[in-house]
C-alpha positions as CSV (number, residue, x, y, z in Angstrom):
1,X,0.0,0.0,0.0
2,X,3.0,2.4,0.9
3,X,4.2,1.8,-2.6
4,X,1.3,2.5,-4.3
5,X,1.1,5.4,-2.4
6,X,4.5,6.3,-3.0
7,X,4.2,6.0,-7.0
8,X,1.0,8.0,-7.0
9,X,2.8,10.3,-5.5
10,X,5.9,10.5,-7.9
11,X,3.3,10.8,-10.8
12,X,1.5,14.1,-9.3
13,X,4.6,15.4,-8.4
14,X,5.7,15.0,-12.3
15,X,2.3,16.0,-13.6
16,X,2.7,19.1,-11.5
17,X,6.0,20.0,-12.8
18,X,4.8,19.7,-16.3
19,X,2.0,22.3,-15.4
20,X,4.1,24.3,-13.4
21,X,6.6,24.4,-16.3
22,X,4.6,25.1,-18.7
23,X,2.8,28.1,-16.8
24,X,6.1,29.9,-16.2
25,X,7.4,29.6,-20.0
26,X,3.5,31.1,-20.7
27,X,4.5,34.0,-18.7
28,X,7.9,34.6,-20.0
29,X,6.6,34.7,-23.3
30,X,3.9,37.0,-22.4
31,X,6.0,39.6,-20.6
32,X,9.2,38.6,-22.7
33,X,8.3,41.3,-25.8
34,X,10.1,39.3,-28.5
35,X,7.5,40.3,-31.1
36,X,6.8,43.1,-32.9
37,X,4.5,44.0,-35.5
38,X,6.0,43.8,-38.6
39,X,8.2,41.2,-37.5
40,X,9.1,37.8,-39.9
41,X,8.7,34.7,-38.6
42,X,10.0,31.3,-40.4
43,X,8.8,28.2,-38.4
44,X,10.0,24.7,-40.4
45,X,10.8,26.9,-43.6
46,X,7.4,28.9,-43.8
47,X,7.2,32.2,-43.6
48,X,5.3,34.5,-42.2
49,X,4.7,38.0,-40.8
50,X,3.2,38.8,-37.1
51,X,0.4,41.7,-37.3
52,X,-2.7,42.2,-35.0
């Protein structure tokens, strides 16, 4: 039963890092400023241009 408990445990605690993780990188890209308008942006070869 400890064991159980024990692995449950492990798996929130990753799940919660995930979350956790991903939360913070959503901030740093919000308050981060790295676009502009007017900007290019090339993800996997495409190209394309950031505007509101």
């Amino acid at each position: 039963m400890l064991t159980s408990a024990g692995v449950v445990g492990a798996l929130l605690g990753l799940s919660a890092r995930t979350a956790l993780d991903n939360a913070f990188a959503g901030i740093q890209v919000a308050f981060a400023d790295g676009l502009h308008v007017g900007d290019v942006i090339v993800v996997n070869g495409q190209w394309g241009a950031s505007r509101r």
